[in-house]
C-alpha positions in Angstrom: -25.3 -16.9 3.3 -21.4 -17.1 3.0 -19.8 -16.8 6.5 -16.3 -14.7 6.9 -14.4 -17.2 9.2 -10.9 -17.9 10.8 -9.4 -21.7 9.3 -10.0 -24.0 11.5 -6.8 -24.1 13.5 -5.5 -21.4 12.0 -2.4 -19.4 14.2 -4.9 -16.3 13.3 -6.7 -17.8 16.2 -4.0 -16.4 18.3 -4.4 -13.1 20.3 -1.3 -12.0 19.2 -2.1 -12.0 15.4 -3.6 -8.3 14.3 -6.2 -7.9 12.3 -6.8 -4.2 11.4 -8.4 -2.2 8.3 -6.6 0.4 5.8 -7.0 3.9 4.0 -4.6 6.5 3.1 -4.6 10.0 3.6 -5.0 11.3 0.2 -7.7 9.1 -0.5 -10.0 9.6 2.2 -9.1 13.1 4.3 -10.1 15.8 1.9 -9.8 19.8 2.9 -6.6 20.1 0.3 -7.0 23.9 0.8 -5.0 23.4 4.1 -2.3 21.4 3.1 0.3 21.9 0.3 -0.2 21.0 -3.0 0.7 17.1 -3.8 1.4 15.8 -7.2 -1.8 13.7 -7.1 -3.9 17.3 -6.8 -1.8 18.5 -10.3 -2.4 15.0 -11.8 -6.1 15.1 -11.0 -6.4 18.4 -12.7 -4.3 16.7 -16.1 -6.8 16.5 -18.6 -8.2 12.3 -19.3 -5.8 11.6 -16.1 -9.1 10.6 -14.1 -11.3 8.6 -15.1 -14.7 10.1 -14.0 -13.0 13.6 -13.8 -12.9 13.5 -10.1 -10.5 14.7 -7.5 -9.2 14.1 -4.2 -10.4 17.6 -2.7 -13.5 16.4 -0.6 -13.2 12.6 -1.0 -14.4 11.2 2.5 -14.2 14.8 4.0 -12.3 12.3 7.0 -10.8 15.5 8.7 -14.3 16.1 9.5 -15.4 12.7 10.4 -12.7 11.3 11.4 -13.8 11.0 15.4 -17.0 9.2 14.0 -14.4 7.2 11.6 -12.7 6.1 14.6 -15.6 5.1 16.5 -16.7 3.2 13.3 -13.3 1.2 13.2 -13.1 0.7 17.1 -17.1 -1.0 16.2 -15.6 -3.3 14.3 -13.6 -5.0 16.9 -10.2 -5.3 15.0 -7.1 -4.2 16.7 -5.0 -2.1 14.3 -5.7 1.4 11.9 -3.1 1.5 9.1 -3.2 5.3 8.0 -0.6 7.5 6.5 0.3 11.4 7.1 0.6 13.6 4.6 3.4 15.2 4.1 1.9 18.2 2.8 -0.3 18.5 5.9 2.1 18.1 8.6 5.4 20.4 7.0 5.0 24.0 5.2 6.6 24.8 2.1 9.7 26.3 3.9 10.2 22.9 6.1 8.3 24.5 9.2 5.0 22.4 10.9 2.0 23.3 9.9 0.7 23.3 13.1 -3.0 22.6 12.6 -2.7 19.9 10.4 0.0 17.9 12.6 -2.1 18.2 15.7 -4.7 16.6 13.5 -3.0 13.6 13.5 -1.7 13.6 16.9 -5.3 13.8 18.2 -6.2 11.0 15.7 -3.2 8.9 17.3 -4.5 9.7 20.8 -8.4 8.9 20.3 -7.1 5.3 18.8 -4.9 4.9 21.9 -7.5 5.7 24.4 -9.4 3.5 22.2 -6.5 0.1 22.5 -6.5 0.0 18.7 -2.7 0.1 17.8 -1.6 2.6 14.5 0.3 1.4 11.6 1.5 5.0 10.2 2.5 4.8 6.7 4.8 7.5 6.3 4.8 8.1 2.4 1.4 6.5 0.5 2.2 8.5 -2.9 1.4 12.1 -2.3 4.4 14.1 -3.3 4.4 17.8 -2.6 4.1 19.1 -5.4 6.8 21.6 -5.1 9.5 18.5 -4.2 8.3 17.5 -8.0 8.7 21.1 -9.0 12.5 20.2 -8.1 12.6 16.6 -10.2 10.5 14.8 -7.4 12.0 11.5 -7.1 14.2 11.6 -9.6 16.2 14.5 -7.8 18.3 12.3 -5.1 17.4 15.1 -3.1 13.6 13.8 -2.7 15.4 11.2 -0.4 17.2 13.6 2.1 14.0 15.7 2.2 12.2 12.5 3.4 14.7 11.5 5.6 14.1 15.2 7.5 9.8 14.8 7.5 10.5 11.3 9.0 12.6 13.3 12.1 9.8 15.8 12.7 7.1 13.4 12.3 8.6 10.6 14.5 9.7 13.3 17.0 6.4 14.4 17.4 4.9 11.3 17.1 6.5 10.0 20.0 5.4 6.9 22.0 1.8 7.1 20.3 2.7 4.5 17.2 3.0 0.7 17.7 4.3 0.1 14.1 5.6 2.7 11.1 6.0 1.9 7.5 8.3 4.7 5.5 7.1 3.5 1.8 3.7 2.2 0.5 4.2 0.2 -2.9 7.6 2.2 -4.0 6.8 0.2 -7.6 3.5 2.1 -8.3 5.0 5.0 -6.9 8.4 4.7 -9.5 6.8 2.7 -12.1 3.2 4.2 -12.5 4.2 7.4 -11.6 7.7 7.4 -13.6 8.1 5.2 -16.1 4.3 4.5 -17.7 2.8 7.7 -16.5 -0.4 6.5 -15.1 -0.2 7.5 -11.6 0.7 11.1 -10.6 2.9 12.5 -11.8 2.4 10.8 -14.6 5.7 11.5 -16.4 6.6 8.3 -18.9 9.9 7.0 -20.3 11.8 3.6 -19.4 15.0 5.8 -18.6 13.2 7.1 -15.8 11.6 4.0 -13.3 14.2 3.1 -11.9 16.0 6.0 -11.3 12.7 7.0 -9.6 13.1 3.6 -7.6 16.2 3.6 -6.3 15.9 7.6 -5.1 12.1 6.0 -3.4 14.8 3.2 -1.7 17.2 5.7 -0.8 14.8 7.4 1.1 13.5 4.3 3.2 16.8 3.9 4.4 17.6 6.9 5.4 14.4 7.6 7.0 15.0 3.7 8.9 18.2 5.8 10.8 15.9 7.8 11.7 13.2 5.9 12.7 15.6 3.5 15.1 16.9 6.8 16.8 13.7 8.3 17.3 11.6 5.3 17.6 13.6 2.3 18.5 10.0 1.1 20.4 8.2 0.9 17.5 8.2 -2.0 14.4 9.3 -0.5 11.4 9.6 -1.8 8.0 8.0 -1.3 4.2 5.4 -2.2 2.5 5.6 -3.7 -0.5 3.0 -4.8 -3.6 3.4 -8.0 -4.9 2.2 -9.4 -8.1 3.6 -13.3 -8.2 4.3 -14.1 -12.2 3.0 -16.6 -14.2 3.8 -18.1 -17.7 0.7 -18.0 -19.6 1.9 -21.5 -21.2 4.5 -24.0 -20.6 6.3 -22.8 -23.6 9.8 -22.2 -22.4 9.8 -18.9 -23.9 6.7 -17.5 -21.7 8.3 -19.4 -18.7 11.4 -16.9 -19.0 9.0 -14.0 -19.7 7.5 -14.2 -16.4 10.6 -14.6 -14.5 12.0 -12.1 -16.0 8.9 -9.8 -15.5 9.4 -11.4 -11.4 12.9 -9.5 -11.8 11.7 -6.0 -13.3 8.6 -6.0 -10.8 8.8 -7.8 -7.7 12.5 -8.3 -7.1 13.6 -5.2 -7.9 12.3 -3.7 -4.5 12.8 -6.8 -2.6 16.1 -7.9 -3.0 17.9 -4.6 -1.9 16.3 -4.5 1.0 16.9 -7.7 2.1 20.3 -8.5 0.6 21.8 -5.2 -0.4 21.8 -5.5 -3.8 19.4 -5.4 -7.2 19.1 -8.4 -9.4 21.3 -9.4 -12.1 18.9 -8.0 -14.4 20.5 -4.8 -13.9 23.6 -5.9 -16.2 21.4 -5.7 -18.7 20.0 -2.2 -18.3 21.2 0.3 -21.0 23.4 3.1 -19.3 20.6 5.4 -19.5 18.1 3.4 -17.9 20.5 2.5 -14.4 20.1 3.9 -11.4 22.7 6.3 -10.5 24.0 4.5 -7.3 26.7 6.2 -5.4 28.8 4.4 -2.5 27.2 3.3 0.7 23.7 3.3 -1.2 23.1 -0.3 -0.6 24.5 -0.5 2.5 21.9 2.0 3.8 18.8 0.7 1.8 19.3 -2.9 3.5 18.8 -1.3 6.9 16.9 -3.9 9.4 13.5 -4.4 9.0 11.4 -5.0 11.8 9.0 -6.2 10.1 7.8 -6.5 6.0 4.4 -5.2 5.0 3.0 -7.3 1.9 0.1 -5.8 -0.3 -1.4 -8.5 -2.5 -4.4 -8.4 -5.1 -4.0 -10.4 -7.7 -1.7 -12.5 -10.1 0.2 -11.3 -13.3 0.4 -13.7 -16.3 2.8 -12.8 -19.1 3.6 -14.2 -22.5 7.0 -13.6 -24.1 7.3 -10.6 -26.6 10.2 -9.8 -28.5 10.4 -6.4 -27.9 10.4 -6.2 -24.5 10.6 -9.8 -23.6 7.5 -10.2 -22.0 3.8 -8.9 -21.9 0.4 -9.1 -19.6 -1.6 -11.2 -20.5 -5.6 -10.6 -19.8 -6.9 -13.3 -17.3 -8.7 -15.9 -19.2 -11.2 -16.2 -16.3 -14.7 -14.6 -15.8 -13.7 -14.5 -11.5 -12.4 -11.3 -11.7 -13.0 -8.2 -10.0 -14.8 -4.7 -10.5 -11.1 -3.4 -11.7 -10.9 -6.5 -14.2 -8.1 -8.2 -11.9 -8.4 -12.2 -11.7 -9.5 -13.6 -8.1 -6.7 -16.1 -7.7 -6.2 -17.2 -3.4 -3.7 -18.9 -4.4 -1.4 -16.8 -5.7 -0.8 -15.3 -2.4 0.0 -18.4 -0.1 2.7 -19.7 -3.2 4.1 -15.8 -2.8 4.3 -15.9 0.7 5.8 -19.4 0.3 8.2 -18.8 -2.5 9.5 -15.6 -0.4 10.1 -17.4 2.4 11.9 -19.6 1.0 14.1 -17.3 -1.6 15.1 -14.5 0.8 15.2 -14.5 4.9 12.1 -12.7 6.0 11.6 -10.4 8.8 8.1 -11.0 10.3 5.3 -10.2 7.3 2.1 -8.1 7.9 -0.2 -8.4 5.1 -1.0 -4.6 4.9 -3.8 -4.5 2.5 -6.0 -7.0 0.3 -9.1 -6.7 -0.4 -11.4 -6.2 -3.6 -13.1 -3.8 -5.7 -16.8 -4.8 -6.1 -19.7 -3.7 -7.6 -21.9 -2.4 -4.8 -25.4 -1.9 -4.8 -27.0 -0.4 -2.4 -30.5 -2.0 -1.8 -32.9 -0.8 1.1 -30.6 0.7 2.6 -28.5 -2.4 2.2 -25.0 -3.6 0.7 -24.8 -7.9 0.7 -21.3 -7.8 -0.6 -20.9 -11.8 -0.6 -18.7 -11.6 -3.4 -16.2 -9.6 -1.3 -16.6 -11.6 1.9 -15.5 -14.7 -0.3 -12.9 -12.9 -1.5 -11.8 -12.3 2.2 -12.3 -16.0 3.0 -10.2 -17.7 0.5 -7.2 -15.0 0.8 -7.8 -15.3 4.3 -7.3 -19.2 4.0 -4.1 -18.5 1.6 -2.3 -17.0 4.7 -3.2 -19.8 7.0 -1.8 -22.1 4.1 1.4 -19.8 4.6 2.3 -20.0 7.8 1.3 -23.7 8.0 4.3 -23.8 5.9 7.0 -21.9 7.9 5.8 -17.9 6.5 6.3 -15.6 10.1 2.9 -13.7 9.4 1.9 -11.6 12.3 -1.1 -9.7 10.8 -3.9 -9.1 8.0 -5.5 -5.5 7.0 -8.4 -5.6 5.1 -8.1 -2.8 2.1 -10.0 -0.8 2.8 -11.8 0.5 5.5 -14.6 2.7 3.6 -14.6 3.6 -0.4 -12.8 5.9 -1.5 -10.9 8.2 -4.1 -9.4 5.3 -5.8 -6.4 7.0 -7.2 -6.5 7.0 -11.6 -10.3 5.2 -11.5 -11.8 7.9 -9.2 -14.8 7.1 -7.6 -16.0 4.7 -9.9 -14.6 1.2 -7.5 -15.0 0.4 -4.3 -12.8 -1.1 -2.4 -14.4 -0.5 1.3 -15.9 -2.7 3.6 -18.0 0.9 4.3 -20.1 2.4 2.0 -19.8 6.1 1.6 -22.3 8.0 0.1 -19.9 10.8 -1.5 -23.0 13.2 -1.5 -23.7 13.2 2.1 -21.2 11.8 3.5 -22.8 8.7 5.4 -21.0 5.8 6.2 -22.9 2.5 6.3 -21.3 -1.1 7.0 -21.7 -3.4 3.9 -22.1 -7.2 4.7 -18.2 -7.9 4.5 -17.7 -5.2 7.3 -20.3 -6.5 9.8 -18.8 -10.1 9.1 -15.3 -8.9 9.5 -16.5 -7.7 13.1 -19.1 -11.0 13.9 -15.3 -13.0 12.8 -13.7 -10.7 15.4 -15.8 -11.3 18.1 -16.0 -15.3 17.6 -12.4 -15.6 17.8 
């Protein structure tokens, strides 16, 4: 049977590098009668917007469950819970706490800490109230001043109980998705409009990183980012420029401001309509220090030039791929690390969620997910090849920690390393979970 192992003399050997699981709040918490309305409860309701019809209003029913959740991650032996709030939960309409739902997170926070496993809060993982989107959502530069002022009460109340916050999760699927192609909530589409939506979603990380080092100063706090490293689908010169320009639009774009306080070149190029409205000091506060860079990773694009709109995905010409059609390629995340390191000056990287969608069947009572513990053994080998080569990585958070509502596809993938039965509500560990602990506890 395929072993989930460490490389041999791998720096993840070391104490000091966390491994932890994932989920976000949306995805997993359920109860939306007693929280404000987000943009992905409207979307889910939008007809054809979900694949299997579903919506986010039970899900994992983890405001329930979530002391037996905890329990369950603490069995696992890792040492981190990356989580986000809701923003609906924790603030009413009119900007006051809802008091119930914040104390639901502050007793979350304290049952991890009398547990020693350390919280990565994600502050924003895509769920928009749905009356900020009533006002132009993150295309009204207000969005970002509103965030800046749910990051003071959160972190305020919050205090001394989180080892590590993240203000955005994936600002491109957020803008780009949600914006410009319409797929993600709130599914409005039109190129004018992605990155507007992206430079508001920066805004807003740097405002809310003021806050954070007043509030917080203890704590590492960064951004997460998803990555996608481009590839020419032939050595034609033409395809080669189509991927690097597609590296521009989709992976630069949210990299580069933050790290050197400005957007690439490309944006010379953009038609009036389509540029962010930038006003003075923007930059300035958008490249506010990061303690640390959180890097989501899945899968490699391949593109092909197109006249049109200079490039265009490419299918992968591979049967490896997984339950959501995306090609299995390791190695694509050690040359991204790599090629990141070496382009920009990185803070220290946490790899804040990879993992894979797989099609799990349970059988007596059993899940032998050996296609997803591969998965987990050559990405896991990727980052060792990484920081052989000079990449700061301090972590690795397995996506995710049970299945879930899995955003546009429903219910239909799974991404956990825990089943859930969505009918009753059991949780059981699938191979890749119990070999992700037996790894743990060999270290």
């Amino acid at each position: 049977m395929t072993q989930l192992t460490i490389p041999d003399n791998s720096m993840m050997n070391d104490w000091q590098f966390i491994f932890g699981v994932a989920t976000s709040a949306f995805q997993i918490e359920g109860q939306s009668s007693t929280r404000q309305s987000t943009i992905w409860d409207t979307f889910c309701h939008k007809s054809g917007a979900i694949v299997d019809g579903s919506n986010g209003d039970v899900a994992c029913d983890h405001l329930t469950h979530w002391r037996d959740d905890v329990s369950l991650i603490d069995s696992l032996r890792v040492g981190a819970y990356r989580f986000s709030v809701s923003w609906g939960r924790v603030l009413n309409h009119d900007g006051s706490v809802n008091t119930k739902g914040m104390q639901f997170y502050l007793d979350l926070l304290t049952e991890l800490e009398k547990r020693d496993i350390k919280a990565f809060v994600t502050l924003y993982h895509w769920d928009l109230p749905q009356a900020l989107e009533n006002n132009g959502g993150w295309l009204n530069r207000e969005t970002a001043y509103a965030f800046e002022q749910y990051v003071d009460v959160v972190s305020k109340a919050f205090k001394g109980k989180v080892y590590s916050y993240a203000t955005l999760n994936e600002p491109w699927c957020s803008a780009y998705l949600g914006y410009e192609i319409g797929i993600h909530a709130p599914g409005i589409s039109g190129k004018q409009y992605g990155k507007k939506a992206a430079h508001h979603l920066l805004l807003a990380h740097g405002l809310a990183m003021q806050v954070l080092q007043k509030n917080s100063p203890e704590s590492q706090n960064g951004i997460v980012l998803n990555f996608s490293p481009c590839f020419a689908a032939s050595t034609n010169q033409a395809d080669i420029d189509a991927a690097r320009l597609a590296d521009q639009h989709f992976n630069h774009w949210y990299i580069k401001p933050l790290l050197e306080g400005k957007y690439p070149d490309i944006i010379d190029s953009l038609s009036s309509d389509h540029q962010p409205d930038i006003k003075v000091g923007d930059m300035d506060i958008i490249a506010a220090n990061l303690d640390f860079l959180g890097v989501n990773y899945y899968s490699r694009s391949v593109y092909r030039s197109c006249e049109q709109e200079g490039f265009e995905l490419v299918a992968p010409a591979t049967f490896s791929v997984t339950q959501m059609g995306w090609e299995i390629y390791p190695q694509g995340l050690s040359k991204l690390l790599i090629d990141l390191n070496h382009h920009y000056t990185l803070p220290p990287v946490y790899i804040t969620e990879n993992g894979a969608a797989m099609n799990d069947e349970p059988m007596q009572g059993q899940i032998i997910d050996l296609d997803r513990v591969a998965y987990f053994n050559t990405h896991l080998a990727a980052v060792d090849t990484a920081m052989k080569q000079g990449v700061d990585v301090r972590g690795y958070f397995a996506w995710s920690l049970m299945d879930n509502f899995e955003w546009a596809e429903g219910y239909e993938k799974r991404f956990g390393i825990v089943y859930v039965d969505y009918q009753t509500q059991q949780r059981t560990l699938k191979e890749s979970a119990k070999q992700y602990r037996n790894m743990l506890l060999n270290r």
